[in-house]
C-alpha positions in Angstrom: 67.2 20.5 74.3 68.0 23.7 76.4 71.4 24.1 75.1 70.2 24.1 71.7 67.9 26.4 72.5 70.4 28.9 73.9 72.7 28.4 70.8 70.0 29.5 68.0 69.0 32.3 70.5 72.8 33.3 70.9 72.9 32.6 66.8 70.1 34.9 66.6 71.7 37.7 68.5 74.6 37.1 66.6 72.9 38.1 63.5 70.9 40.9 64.8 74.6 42.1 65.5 75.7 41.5 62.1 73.1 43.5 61.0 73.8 46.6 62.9 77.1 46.3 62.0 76.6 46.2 58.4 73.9 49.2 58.5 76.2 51.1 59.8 79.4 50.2 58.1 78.2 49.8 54.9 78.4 53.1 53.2 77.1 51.7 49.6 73.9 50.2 49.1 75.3 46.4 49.6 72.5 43.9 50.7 74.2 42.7 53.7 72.1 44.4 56.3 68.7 42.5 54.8 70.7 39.3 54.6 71.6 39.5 58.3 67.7 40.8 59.1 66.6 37.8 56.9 68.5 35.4 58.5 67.5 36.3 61.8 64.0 36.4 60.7 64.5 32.9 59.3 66.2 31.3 62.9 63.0 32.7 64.7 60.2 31.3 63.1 62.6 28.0 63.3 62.7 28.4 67.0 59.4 28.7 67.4 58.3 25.8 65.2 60.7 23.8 67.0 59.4 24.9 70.4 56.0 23.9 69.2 57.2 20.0 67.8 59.0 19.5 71.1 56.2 21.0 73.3 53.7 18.5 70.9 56.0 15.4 71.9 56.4 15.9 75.0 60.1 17.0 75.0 60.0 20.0 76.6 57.1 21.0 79.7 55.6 24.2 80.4 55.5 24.8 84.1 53.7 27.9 85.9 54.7 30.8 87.8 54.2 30.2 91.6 52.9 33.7 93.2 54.1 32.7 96.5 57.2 32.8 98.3 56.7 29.5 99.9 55.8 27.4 96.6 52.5 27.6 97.9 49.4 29.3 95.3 47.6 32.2 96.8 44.0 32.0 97.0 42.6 35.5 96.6 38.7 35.7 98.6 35.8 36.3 96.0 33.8 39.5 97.2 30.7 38.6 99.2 27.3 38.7 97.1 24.6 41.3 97.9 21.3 39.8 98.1 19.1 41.5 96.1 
C-alpha cells in the first residue's frame, strides 16, 4: 500500500511538472497546461478517497506523534485552582 502511495504522489508531481512546463512552453493558447492541472487535480481527490477506503478497512493505521524523546508521552501539570 505505501508504494502505491508514493507512485500516485510521484505521478502527481509528475504532472504538476508537466504543467509548468507546458505554461511556459506553450507560446499559443493550447490546452495542455489545464490538462496537466486537471489531471493532477483528478489523482488527488483519488488519493484521498483511497486513503479514506483503506483507513475504513483497516488497511492502513494512523499512529501519533510521540512528544518525547524516549517514546514516552509528556504529561504537562494543570495550574493549581484558586479557591474562591
Amino acid at each position: 500500500m505505501k508504494i502505491l502511495i508514493v507512485l500516485v504522489l510521484l505521478v502527481i508531481v509528475g504532472s504538476l511538472g508537466s504543467a509548468l512546463y507546458f505554461l511556459f512552453k506553450d507560446r499559443e493558447r493550447s490546452p495542455r497546461t489545464v490538462h496537466a492541472l486537471t489531471v493532477r487535480i483528478g489523482l488527488s481527490i483519488g488519493l484521498f478517497v483511497l486513503l479514506l477506503i483503506a483507513f475504513g478497512t483497516g488497511l492502513i493505521k494512523p499512529h501519533g506523534i510521540r512528544p518525547g524523546f524516549d517514546g514516552n508521552p509528556q504529561v504537562t501539570p494543570t495550574p493549581a485552582q484558586n479557591p474562591r
